[in-house]
N, C-alpha and C positions, 0 to 999 in steps of 0.2 A: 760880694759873697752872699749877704743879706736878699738878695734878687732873684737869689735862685732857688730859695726856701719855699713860695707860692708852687712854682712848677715838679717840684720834688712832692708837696703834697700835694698836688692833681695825679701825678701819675702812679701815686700810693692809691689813691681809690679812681682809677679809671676801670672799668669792667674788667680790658684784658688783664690788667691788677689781679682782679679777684679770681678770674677765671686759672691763670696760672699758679695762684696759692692753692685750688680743688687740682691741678693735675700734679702739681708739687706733692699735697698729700695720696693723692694716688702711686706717686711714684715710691713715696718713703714708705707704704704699709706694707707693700709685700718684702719687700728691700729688708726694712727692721725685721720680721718674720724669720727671715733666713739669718740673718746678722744680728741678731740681738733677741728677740722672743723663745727662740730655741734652743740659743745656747742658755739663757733664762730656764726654761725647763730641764735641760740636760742638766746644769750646774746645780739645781733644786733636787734632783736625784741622785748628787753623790759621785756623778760619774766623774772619773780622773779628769784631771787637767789636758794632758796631753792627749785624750781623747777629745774635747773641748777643743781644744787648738784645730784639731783634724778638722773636723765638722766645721773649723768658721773658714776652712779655706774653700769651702762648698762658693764662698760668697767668689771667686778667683774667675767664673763663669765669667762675670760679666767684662774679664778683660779681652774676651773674644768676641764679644757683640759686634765688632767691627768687620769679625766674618758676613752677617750678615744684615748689619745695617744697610748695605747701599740697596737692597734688595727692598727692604722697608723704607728708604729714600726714595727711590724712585719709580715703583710698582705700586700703583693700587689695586683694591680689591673688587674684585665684580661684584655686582649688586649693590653694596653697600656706597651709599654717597660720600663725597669728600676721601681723600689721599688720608690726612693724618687722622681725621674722624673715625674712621673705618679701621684703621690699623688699630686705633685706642679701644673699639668698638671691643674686635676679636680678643685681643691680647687679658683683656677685663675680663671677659668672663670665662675666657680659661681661668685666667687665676682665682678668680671668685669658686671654680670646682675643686682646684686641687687645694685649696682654702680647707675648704671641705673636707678632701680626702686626708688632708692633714689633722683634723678634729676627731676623725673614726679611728687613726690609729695610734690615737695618743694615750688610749684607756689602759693598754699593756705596757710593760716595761722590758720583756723578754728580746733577746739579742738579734733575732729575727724582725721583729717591731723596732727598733734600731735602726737596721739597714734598711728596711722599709720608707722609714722615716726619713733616712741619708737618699734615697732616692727622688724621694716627693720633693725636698728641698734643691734638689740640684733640680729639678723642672719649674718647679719656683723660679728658681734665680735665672733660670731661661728664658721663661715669658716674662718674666718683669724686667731683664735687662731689656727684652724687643719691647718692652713699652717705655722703658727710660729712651732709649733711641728716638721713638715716637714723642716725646714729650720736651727732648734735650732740642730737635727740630721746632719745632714747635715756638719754643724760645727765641730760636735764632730768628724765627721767620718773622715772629710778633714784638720783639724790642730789637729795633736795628740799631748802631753805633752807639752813643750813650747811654739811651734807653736799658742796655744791658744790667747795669748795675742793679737797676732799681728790677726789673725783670726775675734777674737770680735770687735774689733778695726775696723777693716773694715766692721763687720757687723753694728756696728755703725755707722759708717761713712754713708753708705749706707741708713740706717733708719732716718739720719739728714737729709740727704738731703729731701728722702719723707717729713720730717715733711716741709720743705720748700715749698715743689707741695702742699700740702697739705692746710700747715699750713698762706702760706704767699700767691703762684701764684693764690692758691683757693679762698684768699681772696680778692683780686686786681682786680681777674675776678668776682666774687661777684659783688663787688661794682662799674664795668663799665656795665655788663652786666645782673645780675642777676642770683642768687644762683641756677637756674635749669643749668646756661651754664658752672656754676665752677664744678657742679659735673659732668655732661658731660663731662668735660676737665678728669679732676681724674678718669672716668671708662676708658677713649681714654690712658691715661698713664700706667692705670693698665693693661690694654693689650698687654702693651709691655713685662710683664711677663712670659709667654707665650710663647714667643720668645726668649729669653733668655735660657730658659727649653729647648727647642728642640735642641737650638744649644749646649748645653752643655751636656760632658759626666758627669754620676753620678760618685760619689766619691768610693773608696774603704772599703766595710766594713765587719767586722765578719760576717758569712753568718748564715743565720736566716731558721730555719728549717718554710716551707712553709704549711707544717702538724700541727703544736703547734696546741693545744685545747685553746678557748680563755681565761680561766682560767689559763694555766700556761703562756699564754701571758701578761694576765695582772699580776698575783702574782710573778712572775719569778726579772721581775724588781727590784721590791719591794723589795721583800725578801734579794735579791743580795744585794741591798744600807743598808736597815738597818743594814744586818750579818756585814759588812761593819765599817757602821758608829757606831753600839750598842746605848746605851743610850744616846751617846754624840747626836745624832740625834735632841731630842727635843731640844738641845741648837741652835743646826744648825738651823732648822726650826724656834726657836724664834728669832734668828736673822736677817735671809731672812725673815722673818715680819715686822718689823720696822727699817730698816735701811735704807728704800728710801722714809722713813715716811715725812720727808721735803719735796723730792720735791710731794710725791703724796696729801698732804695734801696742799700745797700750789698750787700747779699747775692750779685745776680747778677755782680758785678762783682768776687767774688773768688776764681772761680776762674779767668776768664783771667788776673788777678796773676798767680798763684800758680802756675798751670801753664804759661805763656805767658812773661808776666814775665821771673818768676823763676827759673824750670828746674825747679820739683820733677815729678819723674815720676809718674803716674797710682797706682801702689800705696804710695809714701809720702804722698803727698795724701790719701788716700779714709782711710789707717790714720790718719793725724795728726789728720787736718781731724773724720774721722766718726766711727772706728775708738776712738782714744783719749780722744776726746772724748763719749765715748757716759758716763763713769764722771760726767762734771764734767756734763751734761745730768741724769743722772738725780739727781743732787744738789740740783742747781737746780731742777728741776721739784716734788722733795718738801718741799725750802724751802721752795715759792711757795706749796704747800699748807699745810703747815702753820704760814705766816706769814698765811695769810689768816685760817684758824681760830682763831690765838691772837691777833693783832692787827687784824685786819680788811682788807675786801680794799682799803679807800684806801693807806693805810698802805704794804701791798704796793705797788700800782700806783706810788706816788711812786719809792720802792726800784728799783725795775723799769723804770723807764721812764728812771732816770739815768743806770743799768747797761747798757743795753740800746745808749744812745747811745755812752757812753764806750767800749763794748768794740770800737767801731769805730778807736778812736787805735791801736789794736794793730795794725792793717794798714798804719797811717802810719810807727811803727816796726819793721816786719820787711821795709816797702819799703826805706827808708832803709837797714837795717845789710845784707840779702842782695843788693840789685839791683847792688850795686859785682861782686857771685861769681857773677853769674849765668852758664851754661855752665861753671861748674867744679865736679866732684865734690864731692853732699854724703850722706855715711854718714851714718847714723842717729846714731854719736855725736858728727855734726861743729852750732858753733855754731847752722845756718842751720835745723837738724833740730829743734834743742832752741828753738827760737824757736817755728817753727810749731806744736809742742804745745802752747807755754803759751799762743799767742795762741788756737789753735784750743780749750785748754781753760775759757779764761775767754768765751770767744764763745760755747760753748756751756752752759756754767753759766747767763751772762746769758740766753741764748734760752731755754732752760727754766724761768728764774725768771718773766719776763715773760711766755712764752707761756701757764703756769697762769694765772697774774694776771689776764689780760685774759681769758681766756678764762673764768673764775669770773665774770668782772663782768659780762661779755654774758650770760651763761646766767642770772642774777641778773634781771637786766629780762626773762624771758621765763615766759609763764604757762604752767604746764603742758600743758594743754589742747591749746593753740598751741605746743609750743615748738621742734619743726623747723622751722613758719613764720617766728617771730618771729627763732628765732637767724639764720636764713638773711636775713632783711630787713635785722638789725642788721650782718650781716659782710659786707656787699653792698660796700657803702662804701670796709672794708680790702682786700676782694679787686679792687677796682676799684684804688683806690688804688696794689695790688702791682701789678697789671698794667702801670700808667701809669708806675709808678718805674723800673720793669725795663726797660720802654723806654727813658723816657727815659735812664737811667743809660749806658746805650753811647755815647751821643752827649756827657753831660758828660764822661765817661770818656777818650774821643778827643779833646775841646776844651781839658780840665784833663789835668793831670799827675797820676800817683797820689796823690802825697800831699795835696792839694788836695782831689784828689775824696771820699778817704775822713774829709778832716777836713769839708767839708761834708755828708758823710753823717752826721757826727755832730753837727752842728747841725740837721741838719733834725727834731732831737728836740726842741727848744725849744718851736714850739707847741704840740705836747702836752703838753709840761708844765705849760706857761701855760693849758691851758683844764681841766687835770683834775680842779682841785677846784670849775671852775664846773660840770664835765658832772657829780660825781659828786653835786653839791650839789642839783642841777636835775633827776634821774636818779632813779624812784621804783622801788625792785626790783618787782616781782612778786609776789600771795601767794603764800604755797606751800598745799597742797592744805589744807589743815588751814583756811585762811583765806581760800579763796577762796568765798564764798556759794553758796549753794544744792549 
């Protein structure tokens, strides 16, 4: 066991290491933005709950990316060098403008500026799911077979952090300067994506006939995973449905708590919730990694998936002891303060733990060849899934009492855990290049 400690730390600081923790954060700052930064401002303003719910199913976009992932698989773009370079190239600075466009009409609050807003956000979550596509490939093509673990792990690590810029410095600058100069800051960060891409060579991968007809680009994929997976598929698919059912059903619903609720104000939130929780994230994420490597990623997944639910009861106790003090001053060294760190640190530990986890196991079913397609068809399912939860969550939210809702958030982890050792059993990985024919 001891033997394999050296090679875990070389391939924690190999380039592609590092290089996949900057597209990692690439990939979580627009992502958080849509899913977490603005329902942050909408919930700072008051607006209902179940409006809130509405708007987080904006995030639902990206369970269709697999419409047009194969198109991003297997097409590059003229002029621009390299396949995945190229695609990261575009996709970057689009969203680096509508970054923008989202900082100019954030000054009003009028119902017009609203929908405005609901617009900008679903184009958001467009080009950032085609660069999650771009970036999920990317993965598969640079950590083959084991390698994965540790791969995901950094691309997680990488996406905690964004949620951090995002999630916590976006909010601190919110609340000294106002929400037009935090998004500002978030398009000025997302530009550095950009730069990252230029100086970095693409990865190595099966070479992709630049001729395909876009029907065998998109069926091609497809067909490969099911002949593949066979019938066991629909278990696979019900499983990547509801097994990140806890945190997606919970998630959106805690920051009206917490800023609504419970009184805490937008820059002790964003430091607590994202800020301080960034240390217990990246903990978690190189656990998930290097538990997958030394023990396999089942193993992990069980771990992860019990943690993942339970860190929801922490919402049910920081309702319970703060909601009696709400409207009354809380200092950073007052109980209500030191509550939210530890909940927001073990929340965040668990999300990192689980996020590697799952996210090695999908990447694991996909052939290289295909593997933007495939990952994108496999994650269809959870982003649909996030989308329907986050809706619906406002309306149980309203119907249930907090603490109700967040101990049902923590039972909605049950099915997956009941179907995880059929899907994983039923679940044939992928060769890695080495073993794939011809």
């Amino acid at each position: 066991m001891t033997e394999r400690a050296p090679s875990v730390r070389a391939a924690l600081l190999s380039p592609k290491c590092l290089v996949m923790a900057g597209l990692g954060f690439a990939s979580g700052l627009p992502y958080t933005i849509v899913n977490d930064t603005a329902t942050s401002m909408f919930a700072a303003r008051k607006i209902d709950r179940t409006t809130i719910g509405l708007l987080g199913a904006i995030g639902s976009v990206y369970a269709f990316k697999f419409l047009w992932a194969p198109l991003v698989d297997a097409r590059a773009i003229p002029v621009l060098r390299g396949q995945r370079r190229a695609w990261l190239l575009l996709t970057q600075g689009i969203l680096v403008a509508i970054i923008l466009l989202v900082a100019a009409f954030t000054s009003t609050e009028s119902n017009s500026a609203l929908t405005l807003l609901g617009g900008l956000l679903v184009a958001l979550a467009f080009f950032s799911a085609t660069q999650d596509i771009v970036v999920n490939g990317w993965t598969v093509d640079a950590f083959p077979g084991r390698e994965l673990g540790i791969g995901s792990s950094m691309y997680v690590l990488g996406y905690r952090v964004a949620i951090v810029a995002a999630g916590a410095v976006a909010l601190v600058v919110a609340n000294r300067f106002g929400w037009p100069a935090a998004f500002e800051s978030l398009a000025a960060v997302m530009a550095l994506g950009p730069v990252l891409v230029l100086l970095t060579r693409e990865p190595h991968r099966p070479s992709v006939d630049g001729g395909t007809e876009w029907a065998d680009a998109f069926f091609d994929p497809l067909v490969e995973l099911f002949r593949r997976l066979g019938w066991s598929a629909l278990v696979v698919f019900l499983f990547i449905l509801v097994f990140r059912l806890p945190d997606q059903l919970g998630g959106s619903m805690q920051k009206p708590l917490l800023l609504d609720t419970l009184g805490y104000d937008l820059a002790q939130f964003g430091i607590a919730r994202n800020g301080i929780g960034l240390v217990a994230t990246i903990v978690g994420s190189l656990v998930g990694g290097v538990l997958a490597i030394r023990y396999g990623l089942v193993a992990t997944l069980v771990v992860a998936g019990i943690l993942q639910a339970a860190s929801n009861l922490g919402f049910v106790w920081i309702h319970e002891t703060v909601a009696p003090l709400a409207g009354t001053e809380m200092p950073w060294t007052s109980h209500p303060m030191v509550m939210l760190v530890v909940v927001s640190s073990v929340e965040s530990f668990c999300g990192g733990l689980v996020g590697t986890a799952f996210v090695a196991w999908l990447m694991s079913l996909c052939t290289p060849r295909f593997g933007a397609s495939q990952y994108a068809l496999l994650t269809a399912g959870f982003a649909l899934a996030g989308g329907v939860a986050s809706a619906a969550s406002g309306f149980l939210a309203r119907e249930l009492e907090w603490t109700s809702f967040f101990v049902v958030s923590a039972l909605a982890g049950i099915p997956g855990l009941l179907l995880l050792p059929l899907a994983v059993w039923l679940a044939r990985p992928a060769p890695t290049p080495d073993e794939t024919p011809g």
